[in-house]
Backbone as numpy.savetxt, mean C-alpha at the origin, in Angstrom:
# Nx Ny Nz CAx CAy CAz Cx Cy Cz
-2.52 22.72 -13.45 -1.08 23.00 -13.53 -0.64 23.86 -12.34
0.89 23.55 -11.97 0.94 24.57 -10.71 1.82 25.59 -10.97
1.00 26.28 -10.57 1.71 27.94 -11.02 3.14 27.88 -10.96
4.20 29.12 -11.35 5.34 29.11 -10.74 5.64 29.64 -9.52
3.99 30.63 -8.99 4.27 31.01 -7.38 4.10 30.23 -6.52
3.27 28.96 -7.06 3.33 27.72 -6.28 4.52 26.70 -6.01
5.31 27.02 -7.00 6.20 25.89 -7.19 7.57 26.63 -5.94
7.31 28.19 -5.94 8.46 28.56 -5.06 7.78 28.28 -3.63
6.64 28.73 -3.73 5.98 28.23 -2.21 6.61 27.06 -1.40
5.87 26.49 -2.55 6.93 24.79 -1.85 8.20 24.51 -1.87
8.64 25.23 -2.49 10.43 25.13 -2.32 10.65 26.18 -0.81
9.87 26.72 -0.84 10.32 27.44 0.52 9.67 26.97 1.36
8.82 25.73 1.62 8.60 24.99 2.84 9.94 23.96 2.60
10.04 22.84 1.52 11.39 22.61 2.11 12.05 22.43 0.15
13.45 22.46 0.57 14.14 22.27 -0.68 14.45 21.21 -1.23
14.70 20.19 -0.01 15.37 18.67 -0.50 14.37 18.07 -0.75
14.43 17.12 -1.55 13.64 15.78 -1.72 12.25 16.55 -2.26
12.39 17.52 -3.53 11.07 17.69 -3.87 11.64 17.82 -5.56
10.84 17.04 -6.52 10.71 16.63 -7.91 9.62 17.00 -8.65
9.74 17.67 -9.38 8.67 18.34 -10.54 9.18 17.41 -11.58
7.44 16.98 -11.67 7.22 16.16 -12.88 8.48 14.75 -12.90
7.94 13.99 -12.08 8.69 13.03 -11.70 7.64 12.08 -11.92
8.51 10.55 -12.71 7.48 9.57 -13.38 6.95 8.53 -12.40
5.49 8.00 -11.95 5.58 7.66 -11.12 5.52 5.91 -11.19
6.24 5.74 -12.31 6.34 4.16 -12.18 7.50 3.83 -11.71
8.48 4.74 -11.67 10.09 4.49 -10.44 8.82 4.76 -8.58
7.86 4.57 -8.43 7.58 4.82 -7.57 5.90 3.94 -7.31
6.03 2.68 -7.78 4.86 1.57 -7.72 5.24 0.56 -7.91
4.92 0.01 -7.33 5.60 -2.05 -7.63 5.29 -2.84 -9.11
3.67 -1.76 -9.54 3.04 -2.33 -10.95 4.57 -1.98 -11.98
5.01 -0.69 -11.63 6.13 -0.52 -12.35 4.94 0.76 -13.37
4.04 0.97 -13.28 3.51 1.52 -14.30 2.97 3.10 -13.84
3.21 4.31 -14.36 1.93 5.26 -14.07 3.08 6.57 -14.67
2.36 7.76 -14.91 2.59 8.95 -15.66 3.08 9.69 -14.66
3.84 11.03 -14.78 4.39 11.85 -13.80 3.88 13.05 -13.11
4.14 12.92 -11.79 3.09 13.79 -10.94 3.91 15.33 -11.25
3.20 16.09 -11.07 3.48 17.69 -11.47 4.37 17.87 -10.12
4.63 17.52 -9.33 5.22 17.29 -7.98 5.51 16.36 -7.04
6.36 15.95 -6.77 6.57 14.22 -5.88 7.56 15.08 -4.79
6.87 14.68 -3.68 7.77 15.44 -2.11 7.93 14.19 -1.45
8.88 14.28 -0.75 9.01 13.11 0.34 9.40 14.04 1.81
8.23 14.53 2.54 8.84 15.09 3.41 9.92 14.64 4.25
10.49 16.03 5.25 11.72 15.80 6.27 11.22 15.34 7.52
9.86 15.66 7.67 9.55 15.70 8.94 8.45 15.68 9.01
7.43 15.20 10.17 6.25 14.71 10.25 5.91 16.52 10.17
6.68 17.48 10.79 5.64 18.72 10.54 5.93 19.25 9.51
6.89 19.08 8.84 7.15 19.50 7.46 6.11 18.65 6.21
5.24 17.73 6.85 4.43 16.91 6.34 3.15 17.53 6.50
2.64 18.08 7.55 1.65 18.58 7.84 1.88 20.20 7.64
2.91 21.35 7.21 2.95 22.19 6.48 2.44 22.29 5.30
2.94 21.16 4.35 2.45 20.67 2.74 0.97 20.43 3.15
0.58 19.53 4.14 -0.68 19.59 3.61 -1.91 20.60 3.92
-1.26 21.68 4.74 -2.45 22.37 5.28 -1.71 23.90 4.18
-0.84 24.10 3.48 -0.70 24.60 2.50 -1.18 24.07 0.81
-1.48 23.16 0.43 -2.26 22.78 -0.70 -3.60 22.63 -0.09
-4.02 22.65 1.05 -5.59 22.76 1.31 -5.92 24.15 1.48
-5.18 25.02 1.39 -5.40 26.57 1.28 -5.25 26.79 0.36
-4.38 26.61 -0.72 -4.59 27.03 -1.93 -5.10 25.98 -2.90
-5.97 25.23 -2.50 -6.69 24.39 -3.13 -5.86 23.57 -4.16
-4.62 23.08 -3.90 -3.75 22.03 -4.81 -4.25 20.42 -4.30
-4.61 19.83 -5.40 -4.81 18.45 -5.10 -3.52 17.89 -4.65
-3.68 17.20 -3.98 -2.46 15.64 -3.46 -2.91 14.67 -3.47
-2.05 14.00 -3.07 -2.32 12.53 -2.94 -0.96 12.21 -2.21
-1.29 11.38 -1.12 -0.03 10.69 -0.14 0.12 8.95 -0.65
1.24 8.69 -0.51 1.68 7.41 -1.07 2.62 7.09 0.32
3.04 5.38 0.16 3.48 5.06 0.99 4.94 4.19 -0.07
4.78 2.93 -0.09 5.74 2.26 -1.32 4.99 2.08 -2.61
3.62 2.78 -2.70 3.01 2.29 -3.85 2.50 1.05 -4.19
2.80 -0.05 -3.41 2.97 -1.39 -3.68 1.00 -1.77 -3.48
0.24 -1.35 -3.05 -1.13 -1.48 -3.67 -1.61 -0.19 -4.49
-0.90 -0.04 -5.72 -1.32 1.53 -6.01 -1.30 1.40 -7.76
-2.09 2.02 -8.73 -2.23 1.72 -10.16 -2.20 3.30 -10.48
-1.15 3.86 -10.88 -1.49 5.41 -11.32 -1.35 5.62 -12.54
-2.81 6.50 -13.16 -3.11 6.41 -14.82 -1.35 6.71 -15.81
-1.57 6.63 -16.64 -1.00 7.06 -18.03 -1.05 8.63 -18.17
-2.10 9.03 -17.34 -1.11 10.79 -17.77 -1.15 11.07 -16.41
-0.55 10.38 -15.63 -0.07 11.23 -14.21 -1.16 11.43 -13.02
-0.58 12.26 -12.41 -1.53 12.85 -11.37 -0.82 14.40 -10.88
-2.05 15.13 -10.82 -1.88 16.79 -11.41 -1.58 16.76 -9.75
-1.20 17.92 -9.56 -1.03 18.55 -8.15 0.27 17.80 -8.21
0.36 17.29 -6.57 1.41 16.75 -5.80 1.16 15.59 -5.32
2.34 14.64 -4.76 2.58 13.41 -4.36 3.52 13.43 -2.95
2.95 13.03 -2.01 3.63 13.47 -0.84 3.72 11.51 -0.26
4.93 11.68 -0.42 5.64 9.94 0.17 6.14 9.94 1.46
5.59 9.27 2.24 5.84 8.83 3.55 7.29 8.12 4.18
8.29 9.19 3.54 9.43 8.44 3.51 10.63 8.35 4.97
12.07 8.52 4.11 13.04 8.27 5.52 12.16 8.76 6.87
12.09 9.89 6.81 11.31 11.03 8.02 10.61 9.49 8.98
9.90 8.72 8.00 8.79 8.21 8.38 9.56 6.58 9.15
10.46 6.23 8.95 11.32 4.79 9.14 12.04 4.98 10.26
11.04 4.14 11.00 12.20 4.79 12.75 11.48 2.95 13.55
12.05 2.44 14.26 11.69 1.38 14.90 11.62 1.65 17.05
11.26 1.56 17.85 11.79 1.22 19.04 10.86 0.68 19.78
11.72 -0.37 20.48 10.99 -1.38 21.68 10.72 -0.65 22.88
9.63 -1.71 23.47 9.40 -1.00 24.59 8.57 -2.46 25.15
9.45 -2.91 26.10 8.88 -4.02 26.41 8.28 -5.35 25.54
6.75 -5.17 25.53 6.29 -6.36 24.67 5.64 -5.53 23.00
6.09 -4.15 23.37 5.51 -3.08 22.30 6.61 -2.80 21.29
5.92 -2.29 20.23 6.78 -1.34 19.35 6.00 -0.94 18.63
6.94 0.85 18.87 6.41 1.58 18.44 7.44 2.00 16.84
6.34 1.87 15.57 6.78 1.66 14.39 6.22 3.41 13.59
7.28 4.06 13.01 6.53 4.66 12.14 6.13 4.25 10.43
5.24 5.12 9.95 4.37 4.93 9.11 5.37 4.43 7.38
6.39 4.73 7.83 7.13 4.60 6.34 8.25 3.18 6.24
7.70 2.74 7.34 8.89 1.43 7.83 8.37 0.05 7.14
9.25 -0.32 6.43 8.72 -2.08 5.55 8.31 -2.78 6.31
7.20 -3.78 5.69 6.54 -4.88 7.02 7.81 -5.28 7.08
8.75 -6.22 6.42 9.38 -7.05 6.17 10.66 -6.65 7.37
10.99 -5.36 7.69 12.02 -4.97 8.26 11.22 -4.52 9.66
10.11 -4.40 9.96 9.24 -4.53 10.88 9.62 -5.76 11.85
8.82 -7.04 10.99 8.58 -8.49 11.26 10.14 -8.50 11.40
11.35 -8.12 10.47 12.60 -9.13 11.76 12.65 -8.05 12.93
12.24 -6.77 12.76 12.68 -6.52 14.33 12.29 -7.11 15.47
10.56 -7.60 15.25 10.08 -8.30 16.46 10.74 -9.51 16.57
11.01 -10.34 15.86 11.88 -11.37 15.48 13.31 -11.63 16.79
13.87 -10.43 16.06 14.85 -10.25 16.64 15.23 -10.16 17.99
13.56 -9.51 18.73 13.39 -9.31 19.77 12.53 -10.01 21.04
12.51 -11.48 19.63 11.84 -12.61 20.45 9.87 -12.31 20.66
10.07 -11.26 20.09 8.52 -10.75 19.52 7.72 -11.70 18.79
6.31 -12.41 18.96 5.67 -12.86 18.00 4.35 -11.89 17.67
3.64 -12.81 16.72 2.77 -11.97 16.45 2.78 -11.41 14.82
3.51 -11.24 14.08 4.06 -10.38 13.04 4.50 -11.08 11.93
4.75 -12.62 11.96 5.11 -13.87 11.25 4.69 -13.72 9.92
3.15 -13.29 10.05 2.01 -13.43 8.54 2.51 -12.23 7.81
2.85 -11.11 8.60 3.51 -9.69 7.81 4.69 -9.87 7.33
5.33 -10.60 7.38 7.03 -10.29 7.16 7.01 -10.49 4.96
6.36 -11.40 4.78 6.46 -11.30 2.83 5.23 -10.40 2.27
4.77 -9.67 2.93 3.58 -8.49 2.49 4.60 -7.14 2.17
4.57 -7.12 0.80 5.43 -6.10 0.17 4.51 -4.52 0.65
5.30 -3.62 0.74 4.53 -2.52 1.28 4.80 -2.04 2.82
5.05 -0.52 3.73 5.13 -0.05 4.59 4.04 -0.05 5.50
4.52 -0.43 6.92 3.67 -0.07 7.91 2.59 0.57 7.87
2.30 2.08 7.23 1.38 2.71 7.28 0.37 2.29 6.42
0.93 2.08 4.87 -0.13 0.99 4.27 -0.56 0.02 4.92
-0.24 -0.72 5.89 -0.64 -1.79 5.94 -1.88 -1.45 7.05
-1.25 -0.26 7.88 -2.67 -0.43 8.68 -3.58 0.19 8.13
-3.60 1.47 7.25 -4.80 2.01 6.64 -5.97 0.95 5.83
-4.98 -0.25 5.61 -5.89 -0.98 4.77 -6.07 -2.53 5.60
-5.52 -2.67 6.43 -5.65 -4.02 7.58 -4.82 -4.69 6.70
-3.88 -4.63 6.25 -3.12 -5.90 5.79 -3.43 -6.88 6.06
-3.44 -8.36 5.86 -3.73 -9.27 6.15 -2.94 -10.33 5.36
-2.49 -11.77 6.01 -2.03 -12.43 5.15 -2.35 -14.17 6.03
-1.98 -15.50 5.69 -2.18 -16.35 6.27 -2.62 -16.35 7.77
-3.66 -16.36 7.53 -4.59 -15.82 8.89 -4.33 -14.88 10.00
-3.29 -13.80 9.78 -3.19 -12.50 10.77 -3.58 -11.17 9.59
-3.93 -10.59 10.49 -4.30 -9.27 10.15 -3.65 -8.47 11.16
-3.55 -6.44 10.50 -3.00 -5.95 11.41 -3.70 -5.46 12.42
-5.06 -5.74 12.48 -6.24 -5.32 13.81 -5.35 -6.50 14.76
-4.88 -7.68 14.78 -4.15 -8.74 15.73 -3.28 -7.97 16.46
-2.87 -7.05 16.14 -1.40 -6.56 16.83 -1.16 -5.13 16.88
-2.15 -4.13 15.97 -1.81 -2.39 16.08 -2.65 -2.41 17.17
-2.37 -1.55 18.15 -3.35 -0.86 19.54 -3.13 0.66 19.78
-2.56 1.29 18.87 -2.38 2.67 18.66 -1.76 3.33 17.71
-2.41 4.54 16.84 -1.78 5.21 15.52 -2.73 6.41 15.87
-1.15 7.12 15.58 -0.83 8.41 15.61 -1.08 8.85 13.93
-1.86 9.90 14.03 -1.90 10.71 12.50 -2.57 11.91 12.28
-2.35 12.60 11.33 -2.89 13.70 10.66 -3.96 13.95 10.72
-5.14 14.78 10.95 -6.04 14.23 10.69 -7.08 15.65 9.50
-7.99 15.79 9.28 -8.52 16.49 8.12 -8.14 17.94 7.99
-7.86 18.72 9.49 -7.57 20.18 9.40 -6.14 19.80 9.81
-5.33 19.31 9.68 -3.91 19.56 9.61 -3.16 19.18 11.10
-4.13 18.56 11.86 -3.96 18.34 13.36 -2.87 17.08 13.95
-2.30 17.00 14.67 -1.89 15.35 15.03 -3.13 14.61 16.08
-3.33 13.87 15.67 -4.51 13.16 16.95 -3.97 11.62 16.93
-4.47 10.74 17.65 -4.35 9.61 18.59 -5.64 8.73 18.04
-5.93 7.40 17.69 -6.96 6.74 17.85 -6.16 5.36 18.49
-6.73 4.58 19.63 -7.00 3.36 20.07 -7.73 2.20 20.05
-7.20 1.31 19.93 -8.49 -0.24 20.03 -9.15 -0.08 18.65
-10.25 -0.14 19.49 -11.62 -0.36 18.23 -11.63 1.24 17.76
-11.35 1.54 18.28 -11.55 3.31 17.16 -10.72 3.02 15.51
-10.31 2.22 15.74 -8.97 2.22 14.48 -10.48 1.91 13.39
-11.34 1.20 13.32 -12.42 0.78 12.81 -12.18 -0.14 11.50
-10.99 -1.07 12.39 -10.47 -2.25 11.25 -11.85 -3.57 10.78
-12.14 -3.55 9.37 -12.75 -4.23 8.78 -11.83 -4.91 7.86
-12.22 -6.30 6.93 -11.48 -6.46 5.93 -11.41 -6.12 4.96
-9.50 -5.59 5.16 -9.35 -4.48 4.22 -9.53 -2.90 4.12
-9.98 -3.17 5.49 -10.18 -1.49 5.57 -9.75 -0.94 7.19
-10.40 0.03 7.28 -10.14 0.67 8.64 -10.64 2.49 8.61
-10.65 3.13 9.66 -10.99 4.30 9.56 -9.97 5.60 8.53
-9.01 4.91 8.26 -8.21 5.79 7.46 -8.33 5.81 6.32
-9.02 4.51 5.75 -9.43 4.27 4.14 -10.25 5.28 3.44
-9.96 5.41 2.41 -11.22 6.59 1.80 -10.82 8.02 2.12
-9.75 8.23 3.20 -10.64 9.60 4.03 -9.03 10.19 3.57
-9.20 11.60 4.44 -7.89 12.26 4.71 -7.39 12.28 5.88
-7.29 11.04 6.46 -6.17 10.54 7.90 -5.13 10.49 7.10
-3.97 11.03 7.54 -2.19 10.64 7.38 -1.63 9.94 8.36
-1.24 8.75 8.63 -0.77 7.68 9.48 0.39 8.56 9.58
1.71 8.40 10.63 2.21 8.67 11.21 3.37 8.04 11.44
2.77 7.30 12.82 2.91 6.50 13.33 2.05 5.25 14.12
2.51 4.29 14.68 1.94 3.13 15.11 2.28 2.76 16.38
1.36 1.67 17.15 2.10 0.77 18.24 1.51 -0.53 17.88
2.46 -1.43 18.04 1.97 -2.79 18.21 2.49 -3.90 19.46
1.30 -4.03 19.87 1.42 -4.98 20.70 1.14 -6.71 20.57
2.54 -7.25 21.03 3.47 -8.45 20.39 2.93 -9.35 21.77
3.34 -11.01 21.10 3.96 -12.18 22.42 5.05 -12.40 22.62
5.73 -12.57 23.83 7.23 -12.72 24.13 6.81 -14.29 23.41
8.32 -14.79 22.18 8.65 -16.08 21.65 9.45 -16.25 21.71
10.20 -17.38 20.57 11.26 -17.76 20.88 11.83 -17.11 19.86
12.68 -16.92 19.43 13.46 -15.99 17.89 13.89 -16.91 16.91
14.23 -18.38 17.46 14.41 -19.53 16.21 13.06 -19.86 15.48
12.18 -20.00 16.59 10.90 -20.44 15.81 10.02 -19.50 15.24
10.24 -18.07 15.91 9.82 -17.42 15.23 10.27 -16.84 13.34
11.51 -17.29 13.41 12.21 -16.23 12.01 11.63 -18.13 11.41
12.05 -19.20 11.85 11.48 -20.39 11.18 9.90 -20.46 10.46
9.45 -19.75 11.63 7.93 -19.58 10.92 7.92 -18.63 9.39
8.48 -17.22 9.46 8.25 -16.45 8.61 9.15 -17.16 7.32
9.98 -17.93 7.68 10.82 -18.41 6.58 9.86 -19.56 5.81
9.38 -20.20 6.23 8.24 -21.64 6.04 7.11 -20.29 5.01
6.56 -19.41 5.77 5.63 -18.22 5.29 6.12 -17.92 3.68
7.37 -17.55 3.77 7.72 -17.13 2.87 8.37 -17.45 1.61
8.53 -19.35 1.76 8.56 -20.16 1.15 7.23 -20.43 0.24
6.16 -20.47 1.20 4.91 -21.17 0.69 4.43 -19.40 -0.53
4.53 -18.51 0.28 4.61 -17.44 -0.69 5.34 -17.49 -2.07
6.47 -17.68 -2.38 7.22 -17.49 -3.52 7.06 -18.69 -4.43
6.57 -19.86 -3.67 6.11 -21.16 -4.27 4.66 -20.36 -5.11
3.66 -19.66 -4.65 2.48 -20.02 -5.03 2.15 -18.76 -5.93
3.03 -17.37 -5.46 2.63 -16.13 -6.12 3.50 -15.86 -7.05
3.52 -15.32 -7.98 4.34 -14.59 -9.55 5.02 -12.88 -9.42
5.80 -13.27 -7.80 6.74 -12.51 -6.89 7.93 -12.31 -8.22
7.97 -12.74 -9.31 8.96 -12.25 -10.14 9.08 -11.31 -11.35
7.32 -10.92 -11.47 6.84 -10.23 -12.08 6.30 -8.84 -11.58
6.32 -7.43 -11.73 5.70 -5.96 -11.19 4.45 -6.60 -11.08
4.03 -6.13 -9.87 2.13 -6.27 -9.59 2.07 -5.79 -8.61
0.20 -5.78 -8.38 -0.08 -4.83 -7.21 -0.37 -5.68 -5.79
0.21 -7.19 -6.16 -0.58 -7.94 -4.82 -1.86 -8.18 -5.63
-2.67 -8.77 -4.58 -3.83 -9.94 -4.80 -4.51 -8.26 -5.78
-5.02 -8.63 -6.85 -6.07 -7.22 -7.79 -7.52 -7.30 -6.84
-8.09 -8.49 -6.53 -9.49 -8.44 -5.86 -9.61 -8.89 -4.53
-10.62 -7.91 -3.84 -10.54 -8.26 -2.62 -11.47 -10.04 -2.61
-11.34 -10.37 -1.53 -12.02 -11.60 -1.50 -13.79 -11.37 -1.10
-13.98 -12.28 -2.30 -15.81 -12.16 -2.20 -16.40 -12.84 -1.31
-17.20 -12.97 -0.18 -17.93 -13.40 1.06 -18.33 -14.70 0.38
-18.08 -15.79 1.21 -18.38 -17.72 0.37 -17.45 -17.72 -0.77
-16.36 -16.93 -1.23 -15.58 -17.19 -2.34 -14.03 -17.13 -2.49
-13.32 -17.75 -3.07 -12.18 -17.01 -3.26 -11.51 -16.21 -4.71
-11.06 -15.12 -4.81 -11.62 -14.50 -6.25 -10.62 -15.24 -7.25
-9.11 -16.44 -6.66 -8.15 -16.68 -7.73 -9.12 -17.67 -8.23
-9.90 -18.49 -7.15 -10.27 -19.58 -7.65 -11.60 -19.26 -8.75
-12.46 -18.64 -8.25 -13.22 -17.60 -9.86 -12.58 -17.27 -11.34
-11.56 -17.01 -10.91 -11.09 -16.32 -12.19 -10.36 -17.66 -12.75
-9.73 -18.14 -11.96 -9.06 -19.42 -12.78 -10.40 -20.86 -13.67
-11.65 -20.89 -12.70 -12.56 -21.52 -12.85 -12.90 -20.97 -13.91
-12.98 -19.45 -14.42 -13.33 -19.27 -15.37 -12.89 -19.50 -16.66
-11.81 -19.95 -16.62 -10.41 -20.20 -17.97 -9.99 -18.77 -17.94
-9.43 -17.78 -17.84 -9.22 -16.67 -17.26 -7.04 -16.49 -16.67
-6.96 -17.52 -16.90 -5.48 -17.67 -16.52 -4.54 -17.28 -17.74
-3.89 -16.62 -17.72 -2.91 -16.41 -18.96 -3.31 -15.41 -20.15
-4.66 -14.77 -19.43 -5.10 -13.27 -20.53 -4.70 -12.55 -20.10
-4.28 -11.94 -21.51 -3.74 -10.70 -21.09 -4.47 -9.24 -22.02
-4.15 -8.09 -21.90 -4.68 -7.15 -22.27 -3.30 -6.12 -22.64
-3.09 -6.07 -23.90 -1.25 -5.57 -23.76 -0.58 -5.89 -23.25
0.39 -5.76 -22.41 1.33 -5.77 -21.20 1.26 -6.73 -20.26
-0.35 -6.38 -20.00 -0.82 -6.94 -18.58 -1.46 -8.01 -18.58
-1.16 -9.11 -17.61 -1.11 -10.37 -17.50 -2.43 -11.04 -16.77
-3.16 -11.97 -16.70 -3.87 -12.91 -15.62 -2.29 -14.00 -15.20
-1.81 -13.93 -14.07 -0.51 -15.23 -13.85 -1.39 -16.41 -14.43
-0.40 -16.93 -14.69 -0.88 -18.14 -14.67 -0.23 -19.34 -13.38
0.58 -18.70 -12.48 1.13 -19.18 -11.33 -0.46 -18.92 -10.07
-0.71 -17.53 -10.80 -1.44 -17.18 -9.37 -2.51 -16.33 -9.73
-3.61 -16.92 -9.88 -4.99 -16.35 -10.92 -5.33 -15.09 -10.29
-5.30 -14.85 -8.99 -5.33 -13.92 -8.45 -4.39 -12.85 -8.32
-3.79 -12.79 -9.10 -2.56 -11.22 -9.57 -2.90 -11.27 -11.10
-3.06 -9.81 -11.27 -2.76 -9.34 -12.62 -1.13 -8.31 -12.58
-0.83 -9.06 -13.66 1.05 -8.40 -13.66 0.95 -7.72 -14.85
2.23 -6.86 -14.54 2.89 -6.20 -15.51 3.58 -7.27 -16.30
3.94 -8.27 -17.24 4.59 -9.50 -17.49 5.29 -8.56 -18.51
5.14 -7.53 -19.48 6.31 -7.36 -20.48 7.42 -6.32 -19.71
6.53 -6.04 -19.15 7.06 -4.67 -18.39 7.43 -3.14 -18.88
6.37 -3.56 -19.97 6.09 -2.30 -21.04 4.13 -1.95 -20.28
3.53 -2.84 -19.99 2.31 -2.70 -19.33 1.66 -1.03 -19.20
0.46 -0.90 -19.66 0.29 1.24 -19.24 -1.16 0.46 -18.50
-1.31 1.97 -17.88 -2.57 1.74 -16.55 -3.57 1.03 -17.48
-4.17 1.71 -18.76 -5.12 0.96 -19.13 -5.39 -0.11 -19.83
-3.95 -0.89 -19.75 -3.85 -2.19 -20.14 -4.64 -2.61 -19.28
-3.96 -2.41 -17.60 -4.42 -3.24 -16.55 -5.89 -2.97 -16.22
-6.15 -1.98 -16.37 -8.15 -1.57 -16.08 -8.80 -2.11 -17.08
-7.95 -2.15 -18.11 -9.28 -2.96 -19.17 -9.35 -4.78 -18.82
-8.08 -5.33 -18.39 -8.18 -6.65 -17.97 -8.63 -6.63 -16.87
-8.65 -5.77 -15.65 -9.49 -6.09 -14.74 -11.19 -5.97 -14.91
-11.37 -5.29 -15.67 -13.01 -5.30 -16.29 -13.13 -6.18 -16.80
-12.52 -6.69 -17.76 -12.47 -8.10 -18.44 -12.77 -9.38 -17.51
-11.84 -8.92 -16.54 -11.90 -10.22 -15.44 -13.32 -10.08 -14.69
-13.72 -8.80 -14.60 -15.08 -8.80 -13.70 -16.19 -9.14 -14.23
-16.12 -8.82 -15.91 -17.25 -8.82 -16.51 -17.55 -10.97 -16.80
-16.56 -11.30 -17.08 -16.42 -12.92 -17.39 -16.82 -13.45 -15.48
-16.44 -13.08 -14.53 -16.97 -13.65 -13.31 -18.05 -13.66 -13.00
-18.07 -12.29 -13.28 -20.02 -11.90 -13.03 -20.90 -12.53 -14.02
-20.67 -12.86 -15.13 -21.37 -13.33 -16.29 -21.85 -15.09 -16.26
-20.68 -15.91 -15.72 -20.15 -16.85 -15.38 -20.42 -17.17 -13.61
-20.55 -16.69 -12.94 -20.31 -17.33 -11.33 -21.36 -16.16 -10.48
-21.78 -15.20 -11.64 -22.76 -13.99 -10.69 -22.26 -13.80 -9.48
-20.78 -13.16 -9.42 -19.61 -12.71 -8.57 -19.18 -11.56 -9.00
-19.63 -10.27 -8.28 -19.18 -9.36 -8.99 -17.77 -9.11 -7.95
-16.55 -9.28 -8.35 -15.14 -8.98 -7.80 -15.34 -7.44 -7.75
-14.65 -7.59 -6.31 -14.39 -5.68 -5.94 -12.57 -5.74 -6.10
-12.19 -4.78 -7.23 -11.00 -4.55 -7.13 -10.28 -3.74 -5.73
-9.26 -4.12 -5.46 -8.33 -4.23 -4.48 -7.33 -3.17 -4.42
-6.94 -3.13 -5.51 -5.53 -1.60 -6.15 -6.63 -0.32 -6.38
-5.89 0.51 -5.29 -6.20 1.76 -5.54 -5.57 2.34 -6.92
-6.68 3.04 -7.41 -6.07 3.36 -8.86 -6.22 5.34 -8.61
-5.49 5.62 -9.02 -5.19 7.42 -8.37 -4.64 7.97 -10.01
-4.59 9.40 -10.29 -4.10 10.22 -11.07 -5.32 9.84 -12.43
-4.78 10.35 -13.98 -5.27 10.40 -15.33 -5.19 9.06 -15.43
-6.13 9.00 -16.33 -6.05 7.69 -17.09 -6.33 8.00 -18.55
């Protein structure tokens, strides 16, 4: 619990945009999770790095969020604080065949800027729900681009409260991952480097993209995106659907039956451990069945 000398602390780093005991399913795409003892959206990248080198001195847990949109937070919350990568973080500018993006900016509003700017490259990002900074901490990826194709520099936080620089291969993009995963890097900002195109064929492409998207995924239901990462020789919808596995649910929470590979919120009453017990469900019937053990995909953070 945080004291009340804590609670003025942080009101005296900043006043606006800070919520005690704020619920955090207005703040996840699942639509689902309990309320953090604190939700900040800093003003400023150093008003960002104040908060965090002040809860690492007085030993307050956090946790940084971006849109939530790969994120499962338990049924009783998450203690400490919640620090969101917000306005502060949404800034766009060109620079030739570059742009430089910060960490709180939508792929979707990303992809038309390059668009706009006759930029390719960014086509596969534009229907990947979720901010810039998510996307590179975790390599986004979608119809054969990833964001190792196009980031060549991010700016961020790094464990003692520092700003530092990584380039190229330092970023240490794997699928699905990268050097920021797991750790305490705070993304920032970004650069990506684009192809000069054409702007009809380019917004044509993402439109065709984003057709074949809304055709195939259950985009009308709260979810976290694909629940499992993809298994090496496999694909995990086609597992789970092979398994008869389509249309279970666990309370709330759904197998699509549009898209075997999302588990949804479908009543939209759904609690975290609806969805953890159907994703065990789903792992335990794959593995049992196809000796595939699925690695879940949604970071799951706070009580359960």
């Amino acid at each position: 619990m945080l004291t009340q000398a804590c609670k003025k602390q942080i009101l005296a780093i900043q006043q606006e945009n800070v919520i005690f005991e704020e619920p955090m399913k207005r703040h996840t795409s699942f639509q689902i999770g309990g309320p953090a003892e604190v939700f900040i959206e800093p003003a400023s990248p150093e008003s960002f790095a104040d908060f965090v080198r002040f809860f690492r001195l007085e030993s307050v847990p956090y946790v940084v969020i971006g849109a939530g949109s790969n994120l499962l937070v338990g049924d009783k919350g998450i203690r400490g604080a919640v620090l969101k990568t917000g306005k502060a973080f949404n800034f766009l500018q060109k620079e030739e065949n570059k742009i430089i993006a910060g960490s709180g900016v939508p792929l979707s509003k990303l992809a038309n800027f390059a668009a706009k700017h006759s930029l390719s490259g960014l086509e596969f990002a534009s229907g990947i729900p979720g901010l810039f900074g998510g996307a590179v901490y975790m390599n986004a990826g979608a119809y054969g681009g990833e964001m190792k194709d196009v980031v060549v520099k991010t700016h961020y936080l790094d464990e003692n409260g520092e700003f530092r620089t990584v380039s190229g291969d330092e970023h240490g993009f794997a699928y699905r991952s990268s050097i920021f995963a797991g750790g305490s890097k705070y993304i920032f900002s970004g650069e990506l480097l684009l192809n000069p195109g054409n702007e009809e064929e380019i917004i044509k492409q993402m439109k065709e993209l984003n057709r074949r998207r809304k055709e195939k995924q259950p985009l009308e239901y709260p979810s976290a995106g694909s629940t499992f990462k993809r298994p090496e020789g496999y694909f995990a919808a086609k597992l789970i659907e092979d398994a008869g596995l389509k249309g279970l649910s666990v309370g709330g929470a759904c197998v699509s039956e549009k898209h075997a590979g999302f588990v949804i919120n479908k009543t939209g009453t759904a609690t975290a451990e609806d969805v953890r017990r159907l994703i065990e469900k789903i792992r335990q019937v794959v593995l049992q069945r196809f000796g595939v053990d699925l690695q879940c995909e949604v970071k799951q953070i706070g009580e359960f």
